[in-house]
PDB file of N, CA, C and O in Angstrom:
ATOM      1  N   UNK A   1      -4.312 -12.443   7.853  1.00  0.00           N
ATOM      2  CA  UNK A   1      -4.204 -11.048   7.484  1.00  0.00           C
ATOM      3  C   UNK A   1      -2.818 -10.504   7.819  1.00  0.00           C
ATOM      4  O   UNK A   1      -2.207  -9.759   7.052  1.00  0.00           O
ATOM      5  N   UNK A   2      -2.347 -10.912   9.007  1.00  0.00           N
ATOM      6  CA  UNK A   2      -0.741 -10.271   8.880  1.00  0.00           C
ATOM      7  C   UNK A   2      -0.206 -11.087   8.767  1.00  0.00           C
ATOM      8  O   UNK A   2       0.707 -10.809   9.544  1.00  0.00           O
ATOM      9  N   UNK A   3       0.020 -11.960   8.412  1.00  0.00           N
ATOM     10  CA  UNK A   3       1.386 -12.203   7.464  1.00  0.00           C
ATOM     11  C   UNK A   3       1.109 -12.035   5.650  1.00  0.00           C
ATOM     12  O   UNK A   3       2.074 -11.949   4.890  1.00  0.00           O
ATOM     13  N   UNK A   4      -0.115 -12.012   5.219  1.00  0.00           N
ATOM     14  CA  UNK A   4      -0.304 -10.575   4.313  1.00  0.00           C
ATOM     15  C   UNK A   4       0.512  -9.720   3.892  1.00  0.00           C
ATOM     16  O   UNK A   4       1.353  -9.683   2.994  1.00  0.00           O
ATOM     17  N   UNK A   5      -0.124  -8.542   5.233  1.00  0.00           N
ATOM     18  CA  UNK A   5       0.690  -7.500   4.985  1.00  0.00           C
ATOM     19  C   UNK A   5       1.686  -7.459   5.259  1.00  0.00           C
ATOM     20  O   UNK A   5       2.433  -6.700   4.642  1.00  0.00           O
ATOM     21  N   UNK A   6       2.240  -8.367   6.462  1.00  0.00           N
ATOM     22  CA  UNK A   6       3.837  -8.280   5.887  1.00  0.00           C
ATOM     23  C   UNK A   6       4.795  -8.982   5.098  1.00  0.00           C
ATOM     24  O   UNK A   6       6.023  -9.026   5.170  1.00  0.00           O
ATOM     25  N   UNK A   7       4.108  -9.434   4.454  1.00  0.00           N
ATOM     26  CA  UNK A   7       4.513 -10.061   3.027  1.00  0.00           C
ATOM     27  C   UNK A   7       4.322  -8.821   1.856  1.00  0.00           C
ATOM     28  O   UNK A   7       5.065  -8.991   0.889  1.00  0.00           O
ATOM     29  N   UNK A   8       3.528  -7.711   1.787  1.00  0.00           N
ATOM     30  CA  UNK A   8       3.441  -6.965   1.445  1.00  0.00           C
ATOM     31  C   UNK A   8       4.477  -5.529   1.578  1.00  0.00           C
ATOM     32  O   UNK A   8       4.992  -4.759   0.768  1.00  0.00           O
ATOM     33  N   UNK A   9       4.452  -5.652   2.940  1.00  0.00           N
ATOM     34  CA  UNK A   9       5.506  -4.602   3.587  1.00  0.00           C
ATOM     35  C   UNK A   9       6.719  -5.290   3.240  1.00  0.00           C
ATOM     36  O   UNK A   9       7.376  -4.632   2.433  1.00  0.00           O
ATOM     37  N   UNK A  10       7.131  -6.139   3.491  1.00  0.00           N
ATOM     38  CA  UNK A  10       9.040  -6.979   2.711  1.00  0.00           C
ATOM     39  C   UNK A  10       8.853  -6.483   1.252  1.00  0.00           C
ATOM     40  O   UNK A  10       9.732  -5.772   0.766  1.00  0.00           O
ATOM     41  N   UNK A  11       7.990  -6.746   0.682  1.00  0.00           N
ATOM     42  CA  UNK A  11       7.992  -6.253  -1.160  1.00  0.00           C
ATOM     43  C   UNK A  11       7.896  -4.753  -1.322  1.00  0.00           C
ATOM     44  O   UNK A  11       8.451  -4.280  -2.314  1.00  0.00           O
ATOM     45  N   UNK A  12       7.198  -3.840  -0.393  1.00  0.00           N
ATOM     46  CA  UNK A  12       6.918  -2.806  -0.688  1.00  0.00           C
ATOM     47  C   UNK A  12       8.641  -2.085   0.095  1.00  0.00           C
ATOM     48  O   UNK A  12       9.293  -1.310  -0.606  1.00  0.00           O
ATOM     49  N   UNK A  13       8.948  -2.309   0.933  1.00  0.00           N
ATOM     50  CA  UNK A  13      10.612  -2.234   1.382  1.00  0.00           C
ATOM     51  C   UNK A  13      11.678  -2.701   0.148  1.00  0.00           C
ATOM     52  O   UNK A  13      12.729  -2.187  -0.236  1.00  0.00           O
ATOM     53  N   UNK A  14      11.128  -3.596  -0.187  1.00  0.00           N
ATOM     54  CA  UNK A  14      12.655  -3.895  -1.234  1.00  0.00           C
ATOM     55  C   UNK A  14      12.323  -3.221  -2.735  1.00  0.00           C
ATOM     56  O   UNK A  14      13.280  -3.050  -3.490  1.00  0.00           O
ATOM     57  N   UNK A  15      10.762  -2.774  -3.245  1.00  0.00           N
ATOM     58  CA  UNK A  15      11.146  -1.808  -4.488  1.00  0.00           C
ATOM     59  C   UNK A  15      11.488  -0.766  -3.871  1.00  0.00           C
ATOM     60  O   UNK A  15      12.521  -0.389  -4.424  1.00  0.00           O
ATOM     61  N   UNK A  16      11.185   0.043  -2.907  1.00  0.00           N
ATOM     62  CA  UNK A  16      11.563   1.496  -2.583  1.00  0.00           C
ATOM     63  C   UNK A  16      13.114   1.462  -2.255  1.00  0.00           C
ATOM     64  O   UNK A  16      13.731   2.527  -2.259  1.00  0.00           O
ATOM     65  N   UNK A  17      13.606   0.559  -2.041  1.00  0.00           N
ATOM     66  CA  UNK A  17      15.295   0.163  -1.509  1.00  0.00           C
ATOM     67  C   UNK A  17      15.522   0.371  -3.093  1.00  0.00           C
ATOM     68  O   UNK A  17      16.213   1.348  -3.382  1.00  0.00           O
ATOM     69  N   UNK A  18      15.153  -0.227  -3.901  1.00  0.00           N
ATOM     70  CA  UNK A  18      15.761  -0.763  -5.158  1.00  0.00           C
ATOM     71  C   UNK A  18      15.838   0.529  -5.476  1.00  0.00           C
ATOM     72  O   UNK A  18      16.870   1.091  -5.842  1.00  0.00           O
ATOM     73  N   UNK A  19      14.357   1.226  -5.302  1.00  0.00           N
ATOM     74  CA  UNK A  19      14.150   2.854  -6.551  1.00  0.00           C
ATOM     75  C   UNK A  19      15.604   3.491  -5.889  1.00  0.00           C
ATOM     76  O   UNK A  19      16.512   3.535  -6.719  1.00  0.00           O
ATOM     77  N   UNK A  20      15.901   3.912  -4.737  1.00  0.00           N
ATOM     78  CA  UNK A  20      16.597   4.789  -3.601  1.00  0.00           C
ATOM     79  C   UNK A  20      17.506   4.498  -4.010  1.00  0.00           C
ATOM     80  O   UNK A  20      18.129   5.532  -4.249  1.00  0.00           O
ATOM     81  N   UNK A  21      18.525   2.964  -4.511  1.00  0.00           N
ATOM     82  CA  UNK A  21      19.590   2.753  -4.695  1.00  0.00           C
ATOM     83  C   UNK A  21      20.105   2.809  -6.352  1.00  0.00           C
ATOM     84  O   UNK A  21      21.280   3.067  -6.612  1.00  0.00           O
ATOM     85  N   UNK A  22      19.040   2.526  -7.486  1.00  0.00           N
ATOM     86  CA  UNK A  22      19.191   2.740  -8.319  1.00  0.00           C
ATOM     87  C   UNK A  22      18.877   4.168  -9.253  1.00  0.00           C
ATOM     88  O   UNK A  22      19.327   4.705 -10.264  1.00  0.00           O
ATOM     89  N   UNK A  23      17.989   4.369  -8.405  1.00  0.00           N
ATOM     90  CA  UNK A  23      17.559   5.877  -9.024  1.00  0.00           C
ATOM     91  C   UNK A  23      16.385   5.840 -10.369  1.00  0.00           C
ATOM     92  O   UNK A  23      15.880   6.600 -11.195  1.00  0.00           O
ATOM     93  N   UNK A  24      16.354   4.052  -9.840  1.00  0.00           N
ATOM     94  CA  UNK A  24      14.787   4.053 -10.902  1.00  0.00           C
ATOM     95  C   UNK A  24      13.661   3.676 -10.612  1.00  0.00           C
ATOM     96  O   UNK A  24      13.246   2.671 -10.035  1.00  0.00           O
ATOM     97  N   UNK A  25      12.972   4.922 -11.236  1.00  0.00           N
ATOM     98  CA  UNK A  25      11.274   5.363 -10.743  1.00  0.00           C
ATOM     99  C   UNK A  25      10.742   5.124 -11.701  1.00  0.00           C
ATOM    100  O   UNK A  25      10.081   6.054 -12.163  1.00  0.00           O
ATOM    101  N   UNK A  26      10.745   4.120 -12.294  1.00  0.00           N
ATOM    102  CA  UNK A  26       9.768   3.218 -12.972  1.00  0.00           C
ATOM    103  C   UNK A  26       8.845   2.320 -12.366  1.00  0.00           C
ATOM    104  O   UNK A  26       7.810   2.033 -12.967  1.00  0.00           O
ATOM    105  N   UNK A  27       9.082   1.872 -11.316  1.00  0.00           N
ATOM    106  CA  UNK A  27       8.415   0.947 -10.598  1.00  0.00           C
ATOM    107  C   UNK A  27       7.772   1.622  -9.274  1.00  0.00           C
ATOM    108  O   UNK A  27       7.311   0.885  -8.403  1.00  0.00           O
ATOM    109  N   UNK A  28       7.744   3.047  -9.126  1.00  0.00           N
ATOM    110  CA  UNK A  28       6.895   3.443  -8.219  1.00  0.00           C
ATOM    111  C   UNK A  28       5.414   3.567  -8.376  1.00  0.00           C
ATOM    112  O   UNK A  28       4.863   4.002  -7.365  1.00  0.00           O
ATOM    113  N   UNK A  29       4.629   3.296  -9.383  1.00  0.00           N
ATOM    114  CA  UNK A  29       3.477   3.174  -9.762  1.00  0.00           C
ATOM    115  C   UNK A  29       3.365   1.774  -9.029  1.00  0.00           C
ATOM    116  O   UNK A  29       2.510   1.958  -8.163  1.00  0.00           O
ATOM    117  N   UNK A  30       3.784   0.543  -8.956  1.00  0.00           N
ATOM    118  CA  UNK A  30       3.287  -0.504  -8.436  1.00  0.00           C
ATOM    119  C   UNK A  30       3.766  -0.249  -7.216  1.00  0.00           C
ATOM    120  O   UNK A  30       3.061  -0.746  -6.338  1.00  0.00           O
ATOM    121  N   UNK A  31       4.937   0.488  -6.729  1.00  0.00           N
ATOM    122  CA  UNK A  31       5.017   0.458  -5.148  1.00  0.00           C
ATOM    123  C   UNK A  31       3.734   1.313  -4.707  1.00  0.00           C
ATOM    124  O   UNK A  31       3.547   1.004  -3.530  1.00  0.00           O
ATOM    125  N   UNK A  32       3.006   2.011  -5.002  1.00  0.00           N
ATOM    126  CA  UNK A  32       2.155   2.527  -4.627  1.00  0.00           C
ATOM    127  C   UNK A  32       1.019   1.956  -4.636  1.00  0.00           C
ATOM    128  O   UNK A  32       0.088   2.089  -3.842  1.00  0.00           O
ATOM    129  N   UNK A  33       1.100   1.358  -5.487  1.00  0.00           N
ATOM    130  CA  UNK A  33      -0.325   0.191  -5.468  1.00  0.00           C
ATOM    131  C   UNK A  33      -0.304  -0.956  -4.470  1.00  0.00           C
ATOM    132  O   UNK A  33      -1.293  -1.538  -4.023  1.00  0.00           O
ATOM    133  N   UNK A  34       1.416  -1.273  -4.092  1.00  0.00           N
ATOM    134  CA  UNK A  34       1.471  -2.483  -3.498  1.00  0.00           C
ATOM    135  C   UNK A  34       1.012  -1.985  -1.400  1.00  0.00           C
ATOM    136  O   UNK A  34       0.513  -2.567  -0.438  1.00  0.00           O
ATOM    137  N   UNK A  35       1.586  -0.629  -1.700  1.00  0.00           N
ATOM    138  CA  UNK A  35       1.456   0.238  -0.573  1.00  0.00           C
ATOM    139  C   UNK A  35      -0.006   0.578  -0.009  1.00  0.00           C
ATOM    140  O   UNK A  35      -0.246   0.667   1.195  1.00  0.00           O
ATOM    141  N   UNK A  36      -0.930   0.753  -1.000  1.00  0.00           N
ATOM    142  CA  UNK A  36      -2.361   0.658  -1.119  1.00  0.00           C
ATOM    143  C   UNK A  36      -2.858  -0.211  -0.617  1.00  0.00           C
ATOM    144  O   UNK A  36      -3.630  -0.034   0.326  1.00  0.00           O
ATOM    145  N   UNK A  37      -2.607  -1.248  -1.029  1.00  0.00           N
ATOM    146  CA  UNK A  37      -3.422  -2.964  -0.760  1.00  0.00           C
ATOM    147  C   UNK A  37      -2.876  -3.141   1.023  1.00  0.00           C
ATOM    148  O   UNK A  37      -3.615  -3.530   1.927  1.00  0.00           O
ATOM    149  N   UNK A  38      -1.560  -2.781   1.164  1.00  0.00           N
ATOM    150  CA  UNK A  38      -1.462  -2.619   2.376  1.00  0.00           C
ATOM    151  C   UNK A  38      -2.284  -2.410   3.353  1.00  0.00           C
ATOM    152  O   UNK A  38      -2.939  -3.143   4.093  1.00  0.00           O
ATOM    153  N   UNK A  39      -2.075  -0.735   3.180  1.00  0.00           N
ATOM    154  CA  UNK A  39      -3.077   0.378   3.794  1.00  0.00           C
ATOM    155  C   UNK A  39      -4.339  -0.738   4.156  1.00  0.00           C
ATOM    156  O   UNK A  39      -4.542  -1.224   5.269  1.00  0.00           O
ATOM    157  N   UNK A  40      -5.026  -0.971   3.066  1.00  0.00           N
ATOM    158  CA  UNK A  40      -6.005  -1.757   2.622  1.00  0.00           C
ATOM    159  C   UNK A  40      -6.683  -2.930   3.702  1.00  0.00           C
ATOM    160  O   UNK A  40      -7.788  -3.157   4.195  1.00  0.00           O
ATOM    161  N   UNK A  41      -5.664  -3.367   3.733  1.00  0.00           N
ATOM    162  CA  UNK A  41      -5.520  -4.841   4.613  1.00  0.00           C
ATOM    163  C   UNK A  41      -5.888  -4.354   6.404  1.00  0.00           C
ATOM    164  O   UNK A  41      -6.573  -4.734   7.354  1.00  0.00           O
ATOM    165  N   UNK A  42      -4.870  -3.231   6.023  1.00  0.00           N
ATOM    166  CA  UNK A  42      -4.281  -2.987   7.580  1.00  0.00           C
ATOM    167  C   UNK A  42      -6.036  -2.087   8.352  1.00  0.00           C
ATOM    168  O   UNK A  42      -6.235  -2.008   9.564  1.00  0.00           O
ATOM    169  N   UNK A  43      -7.108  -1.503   7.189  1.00  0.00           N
ATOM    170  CA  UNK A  43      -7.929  -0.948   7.649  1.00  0.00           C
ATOM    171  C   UNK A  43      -9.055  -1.971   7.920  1.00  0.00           C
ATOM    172  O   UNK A  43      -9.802  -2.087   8.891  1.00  0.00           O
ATOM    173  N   UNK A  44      -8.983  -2.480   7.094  1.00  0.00           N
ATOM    174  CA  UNK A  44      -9.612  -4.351   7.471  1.00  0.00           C
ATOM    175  C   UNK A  44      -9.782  -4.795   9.023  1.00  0.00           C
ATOM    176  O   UNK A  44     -10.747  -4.980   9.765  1.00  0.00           O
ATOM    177  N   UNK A  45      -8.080  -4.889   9.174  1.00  0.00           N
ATOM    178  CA  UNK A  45      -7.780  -5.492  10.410  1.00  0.00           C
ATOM    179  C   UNK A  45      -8.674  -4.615  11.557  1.00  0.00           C
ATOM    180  O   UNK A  45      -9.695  -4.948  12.160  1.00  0.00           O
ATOM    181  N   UNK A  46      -8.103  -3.712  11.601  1.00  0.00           N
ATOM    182  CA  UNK A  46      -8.506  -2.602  12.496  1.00  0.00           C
ATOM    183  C   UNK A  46     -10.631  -2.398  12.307  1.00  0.00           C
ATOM    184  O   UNK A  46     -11.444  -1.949  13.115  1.00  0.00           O
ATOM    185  N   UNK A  47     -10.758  -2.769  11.388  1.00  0.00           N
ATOM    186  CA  UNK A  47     -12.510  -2.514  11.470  1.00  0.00           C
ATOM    187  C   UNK A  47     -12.643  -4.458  12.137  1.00  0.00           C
ATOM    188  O   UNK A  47     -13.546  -4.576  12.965  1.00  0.00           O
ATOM    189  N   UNK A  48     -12.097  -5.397  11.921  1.00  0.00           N
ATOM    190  CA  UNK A  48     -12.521  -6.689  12.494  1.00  0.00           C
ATOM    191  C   UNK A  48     -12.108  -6.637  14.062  1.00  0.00           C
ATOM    192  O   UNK A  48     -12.826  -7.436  14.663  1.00  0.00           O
ATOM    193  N   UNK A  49     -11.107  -5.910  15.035  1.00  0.00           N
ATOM    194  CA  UNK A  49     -10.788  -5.636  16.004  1.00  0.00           C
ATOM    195  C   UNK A  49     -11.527  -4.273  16.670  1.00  0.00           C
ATOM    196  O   UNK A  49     -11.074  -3.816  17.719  1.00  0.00           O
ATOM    197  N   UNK A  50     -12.598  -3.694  16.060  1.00  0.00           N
ATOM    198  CA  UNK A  50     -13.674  -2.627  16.672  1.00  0.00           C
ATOM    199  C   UNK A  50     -13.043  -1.365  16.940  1.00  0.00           C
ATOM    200  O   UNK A  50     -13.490  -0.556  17.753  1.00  0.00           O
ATOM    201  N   UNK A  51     -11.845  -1.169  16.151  1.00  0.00           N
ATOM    202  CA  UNK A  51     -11.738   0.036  15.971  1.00  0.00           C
ATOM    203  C   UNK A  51     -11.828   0.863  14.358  1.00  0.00           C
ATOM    204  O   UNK A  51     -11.053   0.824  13.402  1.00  0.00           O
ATOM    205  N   UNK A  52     -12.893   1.462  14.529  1.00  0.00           N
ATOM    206  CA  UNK A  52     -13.759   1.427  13.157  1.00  0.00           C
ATOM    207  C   UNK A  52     -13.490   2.676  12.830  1.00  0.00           C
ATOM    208  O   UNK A  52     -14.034   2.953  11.761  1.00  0.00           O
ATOM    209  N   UNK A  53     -12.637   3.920  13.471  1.00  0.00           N
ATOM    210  CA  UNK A  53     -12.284   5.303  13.210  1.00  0.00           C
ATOM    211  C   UNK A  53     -11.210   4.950  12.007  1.00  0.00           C
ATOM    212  O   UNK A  53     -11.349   5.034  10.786  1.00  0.00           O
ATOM    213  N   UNK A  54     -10.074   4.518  12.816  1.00  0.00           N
ATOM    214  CA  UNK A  54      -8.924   4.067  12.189  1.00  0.00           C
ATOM    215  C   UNK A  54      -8.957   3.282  11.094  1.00  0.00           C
ATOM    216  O   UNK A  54      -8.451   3.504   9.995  1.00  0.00           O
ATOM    217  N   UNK A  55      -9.661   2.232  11.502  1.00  0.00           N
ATOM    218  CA  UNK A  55      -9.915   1.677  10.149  1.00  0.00           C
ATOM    219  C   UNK A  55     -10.591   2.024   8.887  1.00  0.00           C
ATOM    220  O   UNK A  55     -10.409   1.350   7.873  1.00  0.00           O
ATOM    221  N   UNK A  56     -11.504   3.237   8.917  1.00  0.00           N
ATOM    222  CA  UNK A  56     -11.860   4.051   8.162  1.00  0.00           C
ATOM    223  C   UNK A  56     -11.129   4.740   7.303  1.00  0.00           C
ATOM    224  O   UNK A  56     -11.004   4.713   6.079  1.00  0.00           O
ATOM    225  N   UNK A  57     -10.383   5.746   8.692  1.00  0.00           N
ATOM    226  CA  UNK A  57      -9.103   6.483   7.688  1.00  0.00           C
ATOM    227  C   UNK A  57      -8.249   5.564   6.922  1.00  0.00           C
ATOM    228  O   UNK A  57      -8.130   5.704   5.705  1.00  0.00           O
ATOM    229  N   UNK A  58      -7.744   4.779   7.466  1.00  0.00           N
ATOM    230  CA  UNK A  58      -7.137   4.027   6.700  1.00  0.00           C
ATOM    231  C   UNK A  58      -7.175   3.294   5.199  1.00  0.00           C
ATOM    232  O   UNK A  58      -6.322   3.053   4.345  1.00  0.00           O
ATOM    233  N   UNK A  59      -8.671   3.058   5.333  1.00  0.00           N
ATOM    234  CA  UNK A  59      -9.383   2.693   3.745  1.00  0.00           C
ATOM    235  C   UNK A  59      -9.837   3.765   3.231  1.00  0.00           C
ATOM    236  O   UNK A  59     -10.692   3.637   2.354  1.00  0.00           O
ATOM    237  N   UNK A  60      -9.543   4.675   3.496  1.00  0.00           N
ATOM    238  CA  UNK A  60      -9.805   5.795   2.403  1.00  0.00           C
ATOM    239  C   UNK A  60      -8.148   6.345   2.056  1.00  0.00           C
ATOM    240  O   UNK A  60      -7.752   6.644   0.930  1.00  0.00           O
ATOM    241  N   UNK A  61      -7.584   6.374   2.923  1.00  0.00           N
ATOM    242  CA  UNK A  61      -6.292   6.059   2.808  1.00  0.00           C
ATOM    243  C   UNK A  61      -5.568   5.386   1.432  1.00  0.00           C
ATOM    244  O   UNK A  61      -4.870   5.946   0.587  1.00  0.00           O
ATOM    245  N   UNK A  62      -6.065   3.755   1.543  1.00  0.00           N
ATOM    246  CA  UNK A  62      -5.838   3.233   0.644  1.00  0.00           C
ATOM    247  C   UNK A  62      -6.864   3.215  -0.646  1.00  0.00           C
ATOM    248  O   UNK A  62      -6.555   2.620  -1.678  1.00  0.00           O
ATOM    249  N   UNK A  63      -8.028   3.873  -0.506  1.00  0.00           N
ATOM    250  CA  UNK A  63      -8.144   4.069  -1.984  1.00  0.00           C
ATOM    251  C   UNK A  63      -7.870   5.484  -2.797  1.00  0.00           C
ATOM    252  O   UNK A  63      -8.199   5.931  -3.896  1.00  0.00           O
ATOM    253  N   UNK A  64      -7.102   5.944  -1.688  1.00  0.00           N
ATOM    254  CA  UNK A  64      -6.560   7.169  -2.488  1.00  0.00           C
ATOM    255  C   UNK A  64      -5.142   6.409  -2.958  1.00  0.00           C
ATOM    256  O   UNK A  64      -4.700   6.570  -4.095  1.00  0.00           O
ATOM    257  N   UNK A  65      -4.633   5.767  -2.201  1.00  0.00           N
ATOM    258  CA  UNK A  65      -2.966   5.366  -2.864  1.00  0.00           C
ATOM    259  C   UNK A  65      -3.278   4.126  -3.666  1.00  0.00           C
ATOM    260  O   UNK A  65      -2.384   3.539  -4.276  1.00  0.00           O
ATOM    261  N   UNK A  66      -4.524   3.722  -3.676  1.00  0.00           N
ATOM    262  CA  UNK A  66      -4.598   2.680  -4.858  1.00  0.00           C
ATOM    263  C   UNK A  66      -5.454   3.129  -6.289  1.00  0.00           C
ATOM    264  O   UNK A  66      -5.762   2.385  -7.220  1.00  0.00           O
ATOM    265  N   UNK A  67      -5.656   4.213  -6.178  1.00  0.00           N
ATOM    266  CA  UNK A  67      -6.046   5.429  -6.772  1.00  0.00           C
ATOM    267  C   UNK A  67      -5.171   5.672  -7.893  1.00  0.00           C
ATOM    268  O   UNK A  67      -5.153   5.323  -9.073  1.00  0.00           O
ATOM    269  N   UNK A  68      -4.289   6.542  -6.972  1.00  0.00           N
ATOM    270  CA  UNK A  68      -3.129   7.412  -7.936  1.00  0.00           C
ATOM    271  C   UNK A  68      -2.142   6.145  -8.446  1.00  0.00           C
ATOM    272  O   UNK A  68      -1.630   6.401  -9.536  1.00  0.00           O
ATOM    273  N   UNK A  69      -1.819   5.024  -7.972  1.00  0.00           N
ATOM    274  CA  UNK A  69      -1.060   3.761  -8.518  1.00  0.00           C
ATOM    275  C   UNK A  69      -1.599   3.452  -9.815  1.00  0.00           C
ATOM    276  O   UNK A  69      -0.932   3.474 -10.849  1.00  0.00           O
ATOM    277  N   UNK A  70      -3.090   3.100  -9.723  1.00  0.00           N
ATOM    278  CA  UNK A  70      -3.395   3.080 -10.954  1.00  0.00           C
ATOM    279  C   UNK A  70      -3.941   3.564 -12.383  1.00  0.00           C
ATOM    280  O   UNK A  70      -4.105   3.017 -13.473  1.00  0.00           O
ATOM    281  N   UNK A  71      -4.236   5.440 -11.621  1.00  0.00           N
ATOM    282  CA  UNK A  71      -3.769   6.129 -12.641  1.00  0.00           C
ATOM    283  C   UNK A  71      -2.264   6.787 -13.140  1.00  0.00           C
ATOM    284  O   UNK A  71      -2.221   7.455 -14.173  1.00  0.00           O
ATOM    285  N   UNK A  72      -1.464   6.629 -12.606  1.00  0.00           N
ATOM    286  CA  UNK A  72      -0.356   6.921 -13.373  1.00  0.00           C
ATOM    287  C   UNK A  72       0.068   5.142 -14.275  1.00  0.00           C
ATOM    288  O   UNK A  72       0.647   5.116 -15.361  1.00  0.00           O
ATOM    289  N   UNK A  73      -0.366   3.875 -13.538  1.00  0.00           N
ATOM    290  CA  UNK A  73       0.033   2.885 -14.134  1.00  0.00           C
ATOM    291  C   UNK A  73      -0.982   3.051 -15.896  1.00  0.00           C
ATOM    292  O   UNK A  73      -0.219   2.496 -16.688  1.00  0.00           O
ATOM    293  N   UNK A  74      -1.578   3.281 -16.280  1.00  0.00           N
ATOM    294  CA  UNK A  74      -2.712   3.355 -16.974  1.00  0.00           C
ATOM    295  C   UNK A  74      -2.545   4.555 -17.982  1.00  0.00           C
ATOM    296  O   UNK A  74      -3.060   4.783 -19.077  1.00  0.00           O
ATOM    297  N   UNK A  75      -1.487   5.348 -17.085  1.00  0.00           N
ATOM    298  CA  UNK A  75      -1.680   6.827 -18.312  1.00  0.00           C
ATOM    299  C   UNK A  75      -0.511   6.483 -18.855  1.00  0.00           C
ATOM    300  O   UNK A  75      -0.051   7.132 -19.795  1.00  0.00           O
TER     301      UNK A  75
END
């Protein structure tokens, strides 16, 4: 599970570098999705280690940012 997400977090760092330096926001629909699955992972972790608050927020967290990723990817 973490090296996952931080395989996730290096990809989700280098489109937001890319958008910031190029000034293109075309690809923030998948950083948000990729940001999601994150979230995602990371609420996982936290409910298999018995903290089940956090890990809650967290997956609701991520299905709100895996949410809006894939309605703007879609519209």
């Amino acid at each position: 599970m973490k090296t996952i997400r931080y395989i996730l977090g290096i990809i989700v760092f280098s489109l937001s570098g890319y958008m910031l330096l190029t000034n293109e926001y075309g690809i923030l629909p998948y950083t948000l999705f990729l940001l999601g699955l994150m979230v995602l992972i990371q609420g996982i972790s936290e409910i298999q280690e018995k903290r089940k608050v956090i890990g809650i927020i967290s997956m609701l967290s991520a299905g709100f940012g895996l949410f809006i990723g894939l309605y703007i990817l879609l519209s």
